[in-house]
SENU-594878 format. One record per residue: x, y, z of N, C-alpha, C, O in turn; residue in one letter. Coordinates in steps of 0.1 Angstrom, whole numbers, padded with zeros to 4 digits, always signed. Layout:
XYZXYZXYZXYZa...
This chain:
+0009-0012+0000+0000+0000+0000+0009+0012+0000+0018+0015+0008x+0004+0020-0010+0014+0033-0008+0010+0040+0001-0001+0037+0006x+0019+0051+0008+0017+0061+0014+0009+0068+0016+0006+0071+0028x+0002+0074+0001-0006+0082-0001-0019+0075-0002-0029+0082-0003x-0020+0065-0003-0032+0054-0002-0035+0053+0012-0045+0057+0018x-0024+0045+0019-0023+0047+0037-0032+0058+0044-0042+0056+0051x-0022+0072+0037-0035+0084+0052-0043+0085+0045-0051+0092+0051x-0050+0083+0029-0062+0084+0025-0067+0072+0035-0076+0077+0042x-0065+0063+0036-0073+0053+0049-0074+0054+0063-0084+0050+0070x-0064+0059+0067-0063+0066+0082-0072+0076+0083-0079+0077+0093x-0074+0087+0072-0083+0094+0072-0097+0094+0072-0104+0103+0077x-0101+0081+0064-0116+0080+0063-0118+0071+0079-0128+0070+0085x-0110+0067+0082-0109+0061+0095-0113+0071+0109-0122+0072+0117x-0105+0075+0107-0108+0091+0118-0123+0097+0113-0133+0096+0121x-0124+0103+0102-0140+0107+0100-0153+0099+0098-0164+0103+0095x-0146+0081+0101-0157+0079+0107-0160+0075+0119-0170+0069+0122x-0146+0078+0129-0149+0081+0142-0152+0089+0146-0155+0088+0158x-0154+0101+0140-0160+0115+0140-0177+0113+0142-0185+0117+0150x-0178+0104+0132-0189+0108+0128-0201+0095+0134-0214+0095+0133x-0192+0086+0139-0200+0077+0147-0198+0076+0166-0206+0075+0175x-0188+0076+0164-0185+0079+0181-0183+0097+0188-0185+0099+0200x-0180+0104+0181-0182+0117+0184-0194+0124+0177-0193+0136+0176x-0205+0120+0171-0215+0121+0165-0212+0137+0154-0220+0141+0146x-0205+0140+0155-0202+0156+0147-0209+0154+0135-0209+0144+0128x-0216+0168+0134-0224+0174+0116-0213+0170+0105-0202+0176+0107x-0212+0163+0095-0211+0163+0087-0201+0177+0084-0189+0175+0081x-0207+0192+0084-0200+0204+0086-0186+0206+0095-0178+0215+0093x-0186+0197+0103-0177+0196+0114-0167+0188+0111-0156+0192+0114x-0171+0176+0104-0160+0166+0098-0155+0176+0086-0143+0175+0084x-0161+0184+0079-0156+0190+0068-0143+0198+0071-0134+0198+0062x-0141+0207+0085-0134+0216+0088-0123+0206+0093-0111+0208+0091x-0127+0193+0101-0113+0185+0100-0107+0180+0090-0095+0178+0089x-0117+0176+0082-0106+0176+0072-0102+0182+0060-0097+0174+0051x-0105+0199+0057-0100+0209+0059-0084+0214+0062-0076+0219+0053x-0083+0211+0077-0068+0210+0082-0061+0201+0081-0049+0203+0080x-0066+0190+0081-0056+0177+0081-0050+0178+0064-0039+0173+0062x-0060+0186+0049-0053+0186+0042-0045+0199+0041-0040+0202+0030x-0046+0207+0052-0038+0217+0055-0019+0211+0057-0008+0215+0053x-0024+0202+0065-0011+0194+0072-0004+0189+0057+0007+0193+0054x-0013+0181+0049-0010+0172+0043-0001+0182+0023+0002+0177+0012x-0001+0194+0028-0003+0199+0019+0013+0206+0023+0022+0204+0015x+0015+0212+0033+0028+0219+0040+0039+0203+0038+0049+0203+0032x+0032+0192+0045+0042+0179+0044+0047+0173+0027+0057+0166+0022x+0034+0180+0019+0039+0171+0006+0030+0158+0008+0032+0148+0000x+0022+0156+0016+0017+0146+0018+0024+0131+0021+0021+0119+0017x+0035+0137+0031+0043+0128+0036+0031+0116+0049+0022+0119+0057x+0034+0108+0047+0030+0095+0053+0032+0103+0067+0040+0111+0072x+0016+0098+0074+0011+0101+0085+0022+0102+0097+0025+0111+0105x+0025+0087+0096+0032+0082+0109+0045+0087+0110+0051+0081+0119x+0051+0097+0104+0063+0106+0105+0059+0114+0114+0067+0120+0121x+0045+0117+0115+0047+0129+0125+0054+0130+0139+0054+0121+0148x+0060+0144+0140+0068+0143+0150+0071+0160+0157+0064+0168+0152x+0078+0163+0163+0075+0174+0168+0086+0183+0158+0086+0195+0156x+0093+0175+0154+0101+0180+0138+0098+0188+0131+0104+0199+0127x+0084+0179+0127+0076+0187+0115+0070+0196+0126+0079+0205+0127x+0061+0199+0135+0056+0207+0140+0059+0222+0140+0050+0230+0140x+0071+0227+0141+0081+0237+0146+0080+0243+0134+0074+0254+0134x+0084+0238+0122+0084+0243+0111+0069+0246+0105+0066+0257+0099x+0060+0235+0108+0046+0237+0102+0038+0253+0109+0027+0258+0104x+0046+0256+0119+0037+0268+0127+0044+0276+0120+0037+0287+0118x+0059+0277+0114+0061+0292+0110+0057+0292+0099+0055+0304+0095x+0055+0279+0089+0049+0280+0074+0035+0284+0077+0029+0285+0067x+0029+0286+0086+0010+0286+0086+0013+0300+0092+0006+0309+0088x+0020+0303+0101+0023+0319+0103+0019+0329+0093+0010+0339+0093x+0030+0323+0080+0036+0332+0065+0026+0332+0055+0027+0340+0046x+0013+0319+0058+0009+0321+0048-0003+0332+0051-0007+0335+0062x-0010+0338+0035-0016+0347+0034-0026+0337+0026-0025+0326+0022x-0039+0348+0027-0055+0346+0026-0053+0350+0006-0043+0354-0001x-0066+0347+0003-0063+0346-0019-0063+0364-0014-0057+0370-0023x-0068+0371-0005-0065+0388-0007-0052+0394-0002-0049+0405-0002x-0045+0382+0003-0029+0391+0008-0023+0391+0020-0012+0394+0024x-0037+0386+0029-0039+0393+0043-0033+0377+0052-0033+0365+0049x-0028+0384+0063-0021+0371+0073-0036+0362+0074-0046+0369+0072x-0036+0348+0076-0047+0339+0086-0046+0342+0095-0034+0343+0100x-0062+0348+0102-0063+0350+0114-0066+0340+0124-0073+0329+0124x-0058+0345+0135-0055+0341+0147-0065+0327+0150-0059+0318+0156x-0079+0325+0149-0087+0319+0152-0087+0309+0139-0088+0297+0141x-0087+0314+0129-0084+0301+0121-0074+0293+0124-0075+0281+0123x-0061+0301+0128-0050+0288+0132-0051+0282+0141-0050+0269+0142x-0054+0290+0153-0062+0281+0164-0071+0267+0159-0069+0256+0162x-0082+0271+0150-0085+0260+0152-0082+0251+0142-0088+0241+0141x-0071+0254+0133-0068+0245+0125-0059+0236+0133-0060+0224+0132x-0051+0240+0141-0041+0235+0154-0052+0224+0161-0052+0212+0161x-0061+0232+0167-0065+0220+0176-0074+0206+0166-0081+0198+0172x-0073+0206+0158-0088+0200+0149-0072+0190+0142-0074+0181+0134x-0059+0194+0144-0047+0185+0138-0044+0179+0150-0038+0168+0150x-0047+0188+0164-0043+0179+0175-0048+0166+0178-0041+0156+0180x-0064+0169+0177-0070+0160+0175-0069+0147+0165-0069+0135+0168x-0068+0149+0158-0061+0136+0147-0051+0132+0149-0049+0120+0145x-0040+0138+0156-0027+0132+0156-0028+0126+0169-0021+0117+0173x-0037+0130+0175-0041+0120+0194-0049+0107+0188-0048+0096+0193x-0053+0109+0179-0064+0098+0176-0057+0088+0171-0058+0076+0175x-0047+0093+0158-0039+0084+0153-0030+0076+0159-0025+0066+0154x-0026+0083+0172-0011+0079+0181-0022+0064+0189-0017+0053+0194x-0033+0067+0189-0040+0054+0198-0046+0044+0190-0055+0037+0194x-0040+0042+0174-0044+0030+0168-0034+0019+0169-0023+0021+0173x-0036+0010+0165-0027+0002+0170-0016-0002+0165-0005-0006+0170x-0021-0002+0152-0011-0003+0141-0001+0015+0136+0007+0017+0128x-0008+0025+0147+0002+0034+0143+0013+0039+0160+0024+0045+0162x+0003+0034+0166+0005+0033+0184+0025+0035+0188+0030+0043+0196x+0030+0026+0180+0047+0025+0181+0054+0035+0170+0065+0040+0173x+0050+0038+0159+0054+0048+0149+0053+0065+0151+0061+0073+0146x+0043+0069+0159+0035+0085+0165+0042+0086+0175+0043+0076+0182x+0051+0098+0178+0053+0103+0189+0038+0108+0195+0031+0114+0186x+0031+0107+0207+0020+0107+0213+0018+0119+0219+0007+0123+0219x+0031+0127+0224+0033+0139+0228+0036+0148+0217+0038+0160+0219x+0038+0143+0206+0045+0158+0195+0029+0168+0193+0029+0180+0191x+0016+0160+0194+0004+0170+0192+0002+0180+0199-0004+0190+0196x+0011+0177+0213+0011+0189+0225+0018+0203+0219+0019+0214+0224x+0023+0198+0205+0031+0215+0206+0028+0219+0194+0035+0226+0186x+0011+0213+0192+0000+0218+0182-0004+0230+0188-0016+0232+0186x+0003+0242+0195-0007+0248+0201+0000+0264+0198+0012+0266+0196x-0010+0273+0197-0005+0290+0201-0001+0293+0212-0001+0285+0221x+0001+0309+0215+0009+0310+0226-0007+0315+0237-0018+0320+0233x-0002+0313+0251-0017+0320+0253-0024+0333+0249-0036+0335+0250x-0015+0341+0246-0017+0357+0238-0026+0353+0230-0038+0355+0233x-0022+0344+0217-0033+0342+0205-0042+0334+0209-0053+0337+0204x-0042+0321+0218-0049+0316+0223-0061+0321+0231-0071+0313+0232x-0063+0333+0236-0070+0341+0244-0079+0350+0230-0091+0351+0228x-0069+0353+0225-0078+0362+0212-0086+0352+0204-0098+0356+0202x-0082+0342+0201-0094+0335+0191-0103+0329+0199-0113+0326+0193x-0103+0326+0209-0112+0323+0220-0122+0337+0226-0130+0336+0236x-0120+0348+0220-0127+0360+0226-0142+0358+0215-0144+0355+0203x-0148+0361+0224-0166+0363+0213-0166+0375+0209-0164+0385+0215x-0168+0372+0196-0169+0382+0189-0180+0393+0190-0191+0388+0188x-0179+0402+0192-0191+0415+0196-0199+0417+0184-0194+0417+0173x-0214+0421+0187-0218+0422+0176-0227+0433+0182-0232+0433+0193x-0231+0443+0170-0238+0452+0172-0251+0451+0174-0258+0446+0165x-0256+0454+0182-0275+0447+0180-0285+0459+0182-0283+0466+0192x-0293+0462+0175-0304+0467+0180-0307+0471+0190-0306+0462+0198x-0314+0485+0197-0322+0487+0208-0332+0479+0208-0336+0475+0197x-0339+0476+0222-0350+0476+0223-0362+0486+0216-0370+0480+0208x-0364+0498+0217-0366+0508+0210-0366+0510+0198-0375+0513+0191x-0352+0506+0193-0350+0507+0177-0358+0495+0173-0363+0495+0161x-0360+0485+0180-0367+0476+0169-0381+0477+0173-0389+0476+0163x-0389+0481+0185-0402+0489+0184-0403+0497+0172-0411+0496+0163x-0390+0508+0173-0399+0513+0162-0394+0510+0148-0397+0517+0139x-0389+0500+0147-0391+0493+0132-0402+0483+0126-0404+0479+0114x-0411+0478+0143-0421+0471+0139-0438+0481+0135-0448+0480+0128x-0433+0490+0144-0446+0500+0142-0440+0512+0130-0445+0523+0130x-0430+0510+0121-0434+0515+0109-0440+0509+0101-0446+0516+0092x-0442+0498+0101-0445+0486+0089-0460+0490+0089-0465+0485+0099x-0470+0495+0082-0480+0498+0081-0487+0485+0074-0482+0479+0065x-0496+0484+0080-0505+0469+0078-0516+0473+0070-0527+0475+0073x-0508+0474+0054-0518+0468+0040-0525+0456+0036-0536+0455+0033x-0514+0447+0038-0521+0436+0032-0510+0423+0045-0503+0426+0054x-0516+0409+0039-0510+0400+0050-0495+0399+0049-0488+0396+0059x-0491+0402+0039-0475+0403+0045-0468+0413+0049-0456+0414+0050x-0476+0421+0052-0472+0435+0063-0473+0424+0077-0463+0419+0083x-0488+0421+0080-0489+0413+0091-0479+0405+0090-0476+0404+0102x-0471+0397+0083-0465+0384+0086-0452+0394+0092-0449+0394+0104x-0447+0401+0085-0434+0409+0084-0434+0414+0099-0423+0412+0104x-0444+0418+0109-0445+0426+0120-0446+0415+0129-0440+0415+0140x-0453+0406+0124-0454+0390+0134-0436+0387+0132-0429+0393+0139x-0432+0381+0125-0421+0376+0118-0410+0386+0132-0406+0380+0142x-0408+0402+0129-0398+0407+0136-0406+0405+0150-0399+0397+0156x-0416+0407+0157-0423+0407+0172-0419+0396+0177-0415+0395+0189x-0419+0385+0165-0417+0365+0173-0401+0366+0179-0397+0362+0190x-0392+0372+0165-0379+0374+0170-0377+0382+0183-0371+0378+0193x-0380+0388+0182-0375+0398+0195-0380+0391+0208-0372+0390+0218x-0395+0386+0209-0399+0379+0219-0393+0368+0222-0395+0366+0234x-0383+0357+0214-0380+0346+0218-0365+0349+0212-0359+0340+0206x-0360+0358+0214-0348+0357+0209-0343+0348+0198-0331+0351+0195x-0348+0339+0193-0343+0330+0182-0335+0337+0172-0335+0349+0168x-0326+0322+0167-0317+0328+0154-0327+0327+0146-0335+0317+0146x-0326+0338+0139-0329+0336+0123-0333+0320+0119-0344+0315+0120x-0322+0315+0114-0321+0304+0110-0329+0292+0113-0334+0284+0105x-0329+0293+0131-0340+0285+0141-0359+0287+0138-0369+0279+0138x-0358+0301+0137-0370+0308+0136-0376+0305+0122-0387+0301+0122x-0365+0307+0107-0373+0298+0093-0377+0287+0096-0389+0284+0094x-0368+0276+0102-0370+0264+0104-0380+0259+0114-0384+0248+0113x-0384+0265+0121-0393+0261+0133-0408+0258+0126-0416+0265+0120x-0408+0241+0132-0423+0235+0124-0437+0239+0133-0435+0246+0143x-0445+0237+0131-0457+0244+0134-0459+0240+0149-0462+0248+0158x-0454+0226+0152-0457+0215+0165-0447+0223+0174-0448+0219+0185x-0440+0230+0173-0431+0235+0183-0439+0247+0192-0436+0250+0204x-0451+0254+0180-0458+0262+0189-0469+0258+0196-0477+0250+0191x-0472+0264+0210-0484+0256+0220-0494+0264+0220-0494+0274+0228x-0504+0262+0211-0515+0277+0207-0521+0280+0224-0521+0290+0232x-0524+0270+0225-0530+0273+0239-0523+0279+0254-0528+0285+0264x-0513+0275+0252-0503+0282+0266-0493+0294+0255-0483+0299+0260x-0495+0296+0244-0489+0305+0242-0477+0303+0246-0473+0311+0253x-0468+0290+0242-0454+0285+0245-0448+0279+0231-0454+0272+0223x-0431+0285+0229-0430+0280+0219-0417+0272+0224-0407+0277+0231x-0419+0259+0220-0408+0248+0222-0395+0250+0216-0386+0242+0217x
């Protein structure tokens, strides 16, 4: 088996441990492996079981240098999590059995940023939101012509009252609302 046949199998290996024992979206397997062909792209797609804290040292100053298709450094939270999402794979890989004696087990440990960047891509992001007020009076401009004025004033009133995302709020099926207690699940 070649090499490059090898972590193509180690790989589908891991994403379907992902995806059966860690139950992760589909979306979530995508961003691991994402990074791992991040890894696999810096190595040349050098065979898995070299990894070592070797490569590591060098792979952080090459992911430092590189730049976005506009010019701009990868931010801090992307490398963050491209780091931990390779830590992860390389812990996983160090505990197979057949790679168990080849993986240094500890080289994943110096998958990591310093706590400076570590602290930053871990900060939540602020977002500007609406007053209370301001969205009053964005529901009482909407002048009620016809039913999709009403839906539009229902639509922003439901958001504001239950805070829901967006996204939650298109999706939400009819059974989730309790007409009678006026409760929405």
């Amino acid at each position: 088996m070649n090499k490059s046949h090898q972590n193509e199998v180690m790989k589908r290996g891991f994403f379907l441990y992902l995806e059966e024992v860690k139950r992760f979206a589909p979306e979530t397997i995508g961003l691991y492996e994402h990074a791992i062909n991040i890894w696999q792209e810096f190595t040349d797609n050098k065979d898995f079981s070299s990894f070592g804290v070797r490569q590591v040292r060098p792979f952080k100053a090459w992911i430092r240098d590189r730049k976005t298709k506009k010019g701009k450094p990868l931010a801090v939270t992307y490398i963050y999590h491209t780091f931990r999402m390779l830590k992860g794979f390389f812990e996983w890989l160090a505990m197979q059995p057949k790679e168990r004696s080849k993986i240094d087990g500890n080289a994943s440990q110096h998958l990591a940023r310093s706590r400076k960047e570590t602290s930053i891509a871990l900060q939540a992001n602020r977002h500007k939101i609406p007053s209370l007020e301001e969205v009053i009076r964005v529901i009482e401009s909407i002048k009620i012509q016809n039913d999709v004025d009403k839906r539009d004033r229902a639509l922003i009133s439901f958001v504001l009252l239950t805070a829901g995302r967006i996204s939650a709020v298109t999706s939400l099926p009819m059974m989730a609302f309790d007409e009678k207690d006026l409760i929405v699940y």
